[in-house]
C-alpha positions as CSV (number, residue, x, y, z in Angstrom):
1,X,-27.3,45.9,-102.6
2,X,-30.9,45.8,-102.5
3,X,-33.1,43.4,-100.8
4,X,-35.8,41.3,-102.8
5,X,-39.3,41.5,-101.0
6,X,-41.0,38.0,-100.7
7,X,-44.2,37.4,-100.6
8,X,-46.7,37.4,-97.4
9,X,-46.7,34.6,-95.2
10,X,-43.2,32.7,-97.2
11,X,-39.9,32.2,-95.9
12,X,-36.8,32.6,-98.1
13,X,-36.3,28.8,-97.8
14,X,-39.8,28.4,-99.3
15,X,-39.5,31.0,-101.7
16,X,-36.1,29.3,-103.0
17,X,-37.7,25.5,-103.0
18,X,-37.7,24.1,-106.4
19,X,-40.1,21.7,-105.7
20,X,-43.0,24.2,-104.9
21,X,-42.3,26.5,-107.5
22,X,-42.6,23.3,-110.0
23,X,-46.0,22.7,-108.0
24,X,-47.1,26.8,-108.7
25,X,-46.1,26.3,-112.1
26,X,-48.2,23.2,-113.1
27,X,-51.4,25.0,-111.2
28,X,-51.0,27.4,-113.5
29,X,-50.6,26.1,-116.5
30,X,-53.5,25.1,-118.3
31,X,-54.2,21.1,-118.7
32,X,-53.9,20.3,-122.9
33,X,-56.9,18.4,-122.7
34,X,-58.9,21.4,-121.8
35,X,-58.0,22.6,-125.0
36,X,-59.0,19.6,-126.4
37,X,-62.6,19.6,-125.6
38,X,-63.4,23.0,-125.6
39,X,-61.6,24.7,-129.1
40,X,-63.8,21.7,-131.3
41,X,-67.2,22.9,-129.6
42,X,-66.1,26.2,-130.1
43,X,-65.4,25.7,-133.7
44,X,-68.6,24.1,-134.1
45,X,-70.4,26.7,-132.5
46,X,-69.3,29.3,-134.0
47,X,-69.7,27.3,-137.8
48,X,-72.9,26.4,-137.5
49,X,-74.4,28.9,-135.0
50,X,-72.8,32.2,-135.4
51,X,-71.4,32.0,-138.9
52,X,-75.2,31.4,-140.1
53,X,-76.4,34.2,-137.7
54,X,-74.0,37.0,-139.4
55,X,-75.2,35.7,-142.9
56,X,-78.7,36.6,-142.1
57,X,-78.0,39.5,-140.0
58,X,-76.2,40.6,-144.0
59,X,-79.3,39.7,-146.0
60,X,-82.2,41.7,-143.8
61,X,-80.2,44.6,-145.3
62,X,-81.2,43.3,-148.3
63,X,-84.3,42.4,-150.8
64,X,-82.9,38.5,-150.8
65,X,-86.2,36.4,-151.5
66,X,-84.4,33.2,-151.4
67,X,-83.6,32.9,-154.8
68,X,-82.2,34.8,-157.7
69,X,-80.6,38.0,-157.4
70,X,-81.0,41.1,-154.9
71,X,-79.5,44.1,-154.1
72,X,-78.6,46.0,-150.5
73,X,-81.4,48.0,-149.9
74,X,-80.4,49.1,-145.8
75,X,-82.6,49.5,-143.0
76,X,-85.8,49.4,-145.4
77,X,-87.1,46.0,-144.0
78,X,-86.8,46.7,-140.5
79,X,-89.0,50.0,-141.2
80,X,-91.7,48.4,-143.4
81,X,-91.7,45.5,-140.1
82,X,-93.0,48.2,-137.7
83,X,-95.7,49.5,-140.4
84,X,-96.7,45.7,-140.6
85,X,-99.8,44.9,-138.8
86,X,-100.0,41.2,-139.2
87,X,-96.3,41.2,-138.1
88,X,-97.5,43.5,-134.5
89,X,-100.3,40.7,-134.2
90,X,-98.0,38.0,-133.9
91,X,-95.9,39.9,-131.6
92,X,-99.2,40.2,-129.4
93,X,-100.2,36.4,-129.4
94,X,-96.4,35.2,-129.0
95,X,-96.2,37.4,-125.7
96,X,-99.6,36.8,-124.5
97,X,-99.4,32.9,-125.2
98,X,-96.2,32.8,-123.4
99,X,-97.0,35.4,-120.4
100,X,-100.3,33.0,-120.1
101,X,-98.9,29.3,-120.7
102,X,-95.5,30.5,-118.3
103,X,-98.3,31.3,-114.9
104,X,-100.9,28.1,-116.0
105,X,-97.9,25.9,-116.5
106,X,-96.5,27.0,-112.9
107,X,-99.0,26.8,-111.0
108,X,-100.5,23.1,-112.3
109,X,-96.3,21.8,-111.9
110,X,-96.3,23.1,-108.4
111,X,-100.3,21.5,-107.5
112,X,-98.6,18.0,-109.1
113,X,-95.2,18.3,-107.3
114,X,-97.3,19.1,-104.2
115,X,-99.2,16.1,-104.5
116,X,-96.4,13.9,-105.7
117,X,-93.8,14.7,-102.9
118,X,-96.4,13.5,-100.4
119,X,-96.4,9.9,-98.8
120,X,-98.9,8.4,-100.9
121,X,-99.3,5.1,-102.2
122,X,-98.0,4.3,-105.4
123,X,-96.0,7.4,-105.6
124,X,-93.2,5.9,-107.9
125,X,-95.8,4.8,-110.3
126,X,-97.6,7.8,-110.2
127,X,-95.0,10.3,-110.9
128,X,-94.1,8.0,-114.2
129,X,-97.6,8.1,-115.6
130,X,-97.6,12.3,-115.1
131,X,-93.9,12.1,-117.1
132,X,-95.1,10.4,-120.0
133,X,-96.3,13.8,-122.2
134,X,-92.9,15.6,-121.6
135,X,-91.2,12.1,-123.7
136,X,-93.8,12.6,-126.7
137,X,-93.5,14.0,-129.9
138,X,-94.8,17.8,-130.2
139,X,-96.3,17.5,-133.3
140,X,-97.8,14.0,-132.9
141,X,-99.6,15.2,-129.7
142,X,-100.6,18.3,-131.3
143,X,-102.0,15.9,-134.1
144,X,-103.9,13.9,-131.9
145,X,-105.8,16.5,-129.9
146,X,-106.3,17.9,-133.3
147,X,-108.5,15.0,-133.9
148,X,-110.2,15.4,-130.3
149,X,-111.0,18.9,-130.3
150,X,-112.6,18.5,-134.2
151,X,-114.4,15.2,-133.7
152,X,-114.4,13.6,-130.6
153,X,-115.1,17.0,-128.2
154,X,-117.6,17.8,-131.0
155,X,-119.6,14.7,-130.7
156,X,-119.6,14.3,-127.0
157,X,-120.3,18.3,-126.3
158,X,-123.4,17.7,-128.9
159,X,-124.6,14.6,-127.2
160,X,-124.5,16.0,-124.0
161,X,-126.2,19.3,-124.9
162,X,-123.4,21.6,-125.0
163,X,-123.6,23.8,-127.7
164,X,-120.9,26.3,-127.5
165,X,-118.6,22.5,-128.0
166,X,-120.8,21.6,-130.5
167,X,-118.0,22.9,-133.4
168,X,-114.4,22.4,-133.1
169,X,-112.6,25.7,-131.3
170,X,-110.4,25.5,-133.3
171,X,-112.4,27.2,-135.6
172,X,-113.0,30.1,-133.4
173,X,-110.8,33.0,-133.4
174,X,-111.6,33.6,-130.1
175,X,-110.8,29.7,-128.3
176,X,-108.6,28.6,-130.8
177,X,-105.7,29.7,-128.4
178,X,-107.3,28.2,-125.3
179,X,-106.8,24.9,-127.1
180,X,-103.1,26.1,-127.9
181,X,-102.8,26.8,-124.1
182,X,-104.0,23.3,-122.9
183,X,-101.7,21.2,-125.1
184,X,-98.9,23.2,-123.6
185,X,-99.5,23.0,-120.4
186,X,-100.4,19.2,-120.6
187,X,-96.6,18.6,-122.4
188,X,-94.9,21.3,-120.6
189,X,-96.0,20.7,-117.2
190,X,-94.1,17.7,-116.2
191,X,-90.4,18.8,-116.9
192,X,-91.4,22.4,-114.8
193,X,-93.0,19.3,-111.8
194,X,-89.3,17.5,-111.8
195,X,-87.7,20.6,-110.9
196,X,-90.2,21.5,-108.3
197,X,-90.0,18.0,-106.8
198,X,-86.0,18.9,-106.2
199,X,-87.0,22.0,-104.9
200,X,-89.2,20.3,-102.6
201,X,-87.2,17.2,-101.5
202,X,-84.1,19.8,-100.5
203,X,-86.2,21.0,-98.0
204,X,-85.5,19.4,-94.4
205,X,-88.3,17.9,-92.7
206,X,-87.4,19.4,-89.2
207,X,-88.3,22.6,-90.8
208,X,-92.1,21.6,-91.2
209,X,-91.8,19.4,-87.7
210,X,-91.1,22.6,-85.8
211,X,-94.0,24.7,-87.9
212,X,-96.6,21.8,-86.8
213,X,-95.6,22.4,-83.0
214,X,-95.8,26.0,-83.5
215,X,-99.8,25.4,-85.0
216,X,-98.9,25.8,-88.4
217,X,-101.7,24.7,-90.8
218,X,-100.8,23.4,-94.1
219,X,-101.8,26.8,-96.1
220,X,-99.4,28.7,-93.7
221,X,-96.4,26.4,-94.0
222,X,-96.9,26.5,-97.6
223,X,-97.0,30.1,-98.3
224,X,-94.2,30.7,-95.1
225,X,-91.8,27.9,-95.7
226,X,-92.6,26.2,-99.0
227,X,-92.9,29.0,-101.3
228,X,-89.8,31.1,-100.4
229,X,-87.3,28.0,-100.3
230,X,-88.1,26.7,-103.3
231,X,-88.3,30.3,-104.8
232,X,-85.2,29.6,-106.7
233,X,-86.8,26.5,-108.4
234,X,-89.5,28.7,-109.0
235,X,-87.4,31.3,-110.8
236,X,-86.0,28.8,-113.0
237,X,-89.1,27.5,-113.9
238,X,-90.3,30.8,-115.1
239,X,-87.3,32.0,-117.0
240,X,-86.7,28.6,-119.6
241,X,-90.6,28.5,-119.8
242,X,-91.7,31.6,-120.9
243,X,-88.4,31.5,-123.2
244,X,-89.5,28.4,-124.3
245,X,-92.8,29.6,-125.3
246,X,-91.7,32.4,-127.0
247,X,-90.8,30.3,-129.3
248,X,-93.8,28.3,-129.7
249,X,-94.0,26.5,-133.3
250,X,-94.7,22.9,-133.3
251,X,-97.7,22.5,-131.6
252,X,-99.4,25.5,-133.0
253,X,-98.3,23.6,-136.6
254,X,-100.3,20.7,-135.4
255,X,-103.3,22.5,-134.3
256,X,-103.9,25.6,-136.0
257,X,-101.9,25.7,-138.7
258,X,-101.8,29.7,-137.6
259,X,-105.4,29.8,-138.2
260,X,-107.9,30.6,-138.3
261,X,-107.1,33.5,-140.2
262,X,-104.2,34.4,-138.4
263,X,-105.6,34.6,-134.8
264,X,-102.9,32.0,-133.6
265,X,-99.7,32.5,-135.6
266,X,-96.6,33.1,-133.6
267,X,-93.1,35.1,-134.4
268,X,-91.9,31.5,-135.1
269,X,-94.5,30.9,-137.5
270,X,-94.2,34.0,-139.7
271,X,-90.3,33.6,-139.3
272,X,-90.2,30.1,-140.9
273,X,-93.0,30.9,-143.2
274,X,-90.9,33.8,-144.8
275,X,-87.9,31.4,-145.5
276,X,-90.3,29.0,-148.3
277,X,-92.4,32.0,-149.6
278,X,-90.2,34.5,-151.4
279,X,-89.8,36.8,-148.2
280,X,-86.4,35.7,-146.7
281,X,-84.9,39.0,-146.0
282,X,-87.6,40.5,-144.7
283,X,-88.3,37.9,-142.3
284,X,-85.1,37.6,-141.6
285,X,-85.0,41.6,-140.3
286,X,-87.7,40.3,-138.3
287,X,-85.7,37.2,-136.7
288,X,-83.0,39.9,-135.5
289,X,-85.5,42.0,-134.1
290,X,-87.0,39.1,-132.2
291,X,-83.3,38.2,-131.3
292,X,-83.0,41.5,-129.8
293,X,-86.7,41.6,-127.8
294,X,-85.8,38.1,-126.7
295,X,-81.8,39.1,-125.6
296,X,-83.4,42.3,-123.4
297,X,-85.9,40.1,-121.7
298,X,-83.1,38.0,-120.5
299,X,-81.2,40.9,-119.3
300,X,-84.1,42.5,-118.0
301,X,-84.9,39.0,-116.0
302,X,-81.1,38.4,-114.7
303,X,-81.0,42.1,-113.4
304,X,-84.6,41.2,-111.4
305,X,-82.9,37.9,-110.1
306,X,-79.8,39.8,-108.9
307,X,-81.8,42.2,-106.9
308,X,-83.7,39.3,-105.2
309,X,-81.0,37.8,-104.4
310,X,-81.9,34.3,-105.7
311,X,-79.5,31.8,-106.3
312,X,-79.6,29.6,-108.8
């Protein structure tokens, strides 16, 4: 007769109790409820998320317009997308909009959350008037400092003798993006200055006690202390804005309209324009290869994250 092992650490009168075997059993077993909650997202998720996305994954290997018949032509749009040069100009603008509006965006947060974390007065008030933008509309503020930038700037810049502001930028294929830039960053900034003011309240104050008795000054604490404990904040920050901005639309609607020319028209913009102007499968090739630019930068910046060693 052979002897059954038992596990490490349990006695055969453990190992024979009913009552804690019952007690393994319901740990492992998986609460209904769970079931519940998660197969209906799920569901949803995949109906109206990836169900769509394998649809027009199907016609980009097609001549689809949008209407009427087509035919399966292969990996013909994809091919005619990198001989496209309004297409590779709207790559460049995307990445250089977001790669600029992800650094301005930072570094005007972190200034605010700075300035807001310290004992002032009227702190409370303060940090809700700096909020406001990030509750409005992107289109309606786009709208508005459409109206600035073409009449009001305009009239003051002439008044005042200013020239180069005499004529909306707008207009100008070289400043309409500054003006793209600034409306961002004004809307943007506060939700990146909430998570930089958790950052900086998890920080103890003993730390910068002991760096004033050791002569700190406030530059050195910052870049010393400040900076690399909040570096996962910072991280954060940098990864869901520059996503976001990638996918820059509404404001750009509101200012630009694309123009002028097409100095200022995004991926978004030539995506969405495809889908009401006869070129549906073509821009839908060019969705999917967006998808796939946009799915390696987030690999690319989870790999980067990993080897720093940032939590988040």
């Amino acid at each position: 007769m052979t002897a059954t092992a038992l596990p490490a650490g349990t006695t055969p009168a453990a190992h024979n109790d009913p009552a804690r075997e019952s007690v393994v059993r319901s740990k492992r077993r998986i609460d209904p409820t769970y079931y519940w909650m998660v197969v209906p997202v799920l569901a949803l998720f995949a109906f109206f998320i990836t169900l769509p996305a394998l649809v027009g994954v199907y016609f980009s290997l097609t001549n689809y317009a949008g209407y009427g018949d087509w035919k399966f032509i292969g990996l013909s749009n994809y091919i005619n997308i990198f001989k496209d040069p309004a297409i590779l100009q709207s790559y460049i603008f995307t990445f250089f909009f977001a790669l600029t509006t992800t650094v301005v965006v930072n570094i005007v947060a972190l200034a605010i959350a700075l300035g807001l974390n310290a004992k002032i007065k009227w702190r409370t008030g303060i940090r809700t008037v700096f909020f406001i933008p990030m509750v409005l509309s992107a289109l309606v503020v786009s709208f508005v400092f459409n109206y600035l930038f073409s009449n009001t700037l305009p009239v003051l810049a002439e008044r005042f003798g200013l020239t180069p502001l005499a004529t909306s930028i707008l207009a100008n294929e070289s400043l309409a993006w500054l003006a793209i830039v600034l409306v961002t960053v004004w809307q943007a900034a506060p939700g990146a200055t909430i998570i930089y003011l958790a950052g900086l309240q998890s920080v103890p104050a003993e730390v910068y006690e002991a760096a004033d008795l050791d002569g700190a000054g406030s530059c050195r604490q910052f870049l010393s202390l400040t900076l690399p404990l909040i570096l996962g904040y910072l991280v954060i920050n940098v990864i869901l804005g520059f996503k976001g901005f990638l996918g820059t639309y509404e404001i750009i609607v509101g200012l630009t309209g694309g123009g002028p020319g097409m100095a200022t028209q995004s991926v978004a913009m030539r995506i969405f324009s495809g889908f009401t102007g006869g070129d549906y499968s073509y821009q839908m090739a060019n969705a999917v290869i967006y998808f796939l630019i946009t799915l390696l930068i987030s690999v690319i910046q989870l790999r980067l994250i990993q080897r720093r060693g940032v939590s988040l």
